[in-house]
N, C-alpha and C positions, 0 to 999 in steps of 0.2 A: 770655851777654849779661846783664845785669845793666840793670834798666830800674826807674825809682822814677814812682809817680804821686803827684801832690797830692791829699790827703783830712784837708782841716782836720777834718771830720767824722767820720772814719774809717771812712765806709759811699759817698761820694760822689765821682767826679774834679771838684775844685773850683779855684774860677781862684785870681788873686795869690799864683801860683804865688812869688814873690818874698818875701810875707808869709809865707806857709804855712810850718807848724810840726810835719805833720804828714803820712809818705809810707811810702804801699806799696811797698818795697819788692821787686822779682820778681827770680827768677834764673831765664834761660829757656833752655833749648838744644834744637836742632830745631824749632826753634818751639812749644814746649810749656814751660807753665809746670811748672818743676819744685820752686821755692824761693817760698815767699811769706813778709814780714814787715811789722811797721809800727815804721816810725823816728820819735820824736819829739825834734825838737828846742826846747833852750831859744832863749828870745826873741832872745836875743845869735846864736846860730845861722843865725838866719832868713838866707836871701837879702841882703833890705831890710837887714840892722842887721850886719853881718859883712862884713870889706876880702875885697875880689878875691881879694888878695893872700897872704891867711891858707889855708891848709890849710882844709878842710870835710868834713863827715861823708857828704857825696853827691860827694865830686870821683871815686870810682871808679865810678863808674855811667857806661853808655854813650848813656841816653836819658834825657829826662824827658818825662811825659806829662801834662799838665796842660791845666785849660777855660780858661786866657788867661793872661800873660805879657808885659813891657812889653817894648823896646829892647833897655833896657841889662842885665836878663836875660839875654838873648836871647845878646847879644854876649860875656857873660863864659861862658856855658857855652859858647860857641863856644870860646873862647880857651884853654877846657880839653878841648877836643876832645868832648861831650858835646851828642848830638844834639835839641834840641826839638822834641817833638810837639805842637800844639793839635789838642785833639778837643771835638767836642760830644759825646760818648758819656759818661754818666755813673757808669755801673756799668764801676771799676774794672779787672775783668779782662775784662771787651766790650773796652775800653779797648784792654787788652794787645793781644788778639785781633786789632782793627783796624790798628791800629798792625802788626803781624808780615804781615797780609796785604795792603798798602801797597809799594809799590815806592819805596825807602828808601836 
């Protein structure tokens, strides 16, 4: 499973998940993280500034784990089969952690 978190800060899960330029990504299997990396994208990248429609550097991911995320977010990772999490958990791989122990 292959799950990315928003960390504009790259120590924090932080919201406008949509803006955010800036994501851990995890490869996890059995439920253990066994991959961790950080993807940064340019501006054009982003959520917010990038068509639906275009290929994207997070379209193989099967979660995103992010502290808040609008609608229309929302709906276009649905569209790519990519499931959203909102957590208040700020520490990244808590994050992970909650999320895998969550009925999902």
């Amino acid at each position: 499973m292959k799950i990315a978190v928003t960390s504009q800060n790259r120590k924090a899960v932080t919201e406008h998940a949509g803006r955010c330029r800036k994501f851990w990504l995890y490869t996890v299997n059995n439920r253990q993280i066994v991959d961790k990396s950080l993807l940064e994208l340019s501006k054009e990248q982003s959520f917010h500034d990038s068509s639906p429609q275009d290929e994207h550097p997070l379209d193989g991911i099967d979660v995103l784990i992010t502290a808040g995320a609008g609608t229309g977010l929302s709906q276009r990772l649905g569209k790519k089969g990519i499931h959203l999490f909102i957590t208040d958990e700020t520490e990244p791989d808590t994050a992970i952690q909650r999320f895998l122990d969550t009925d999902h």
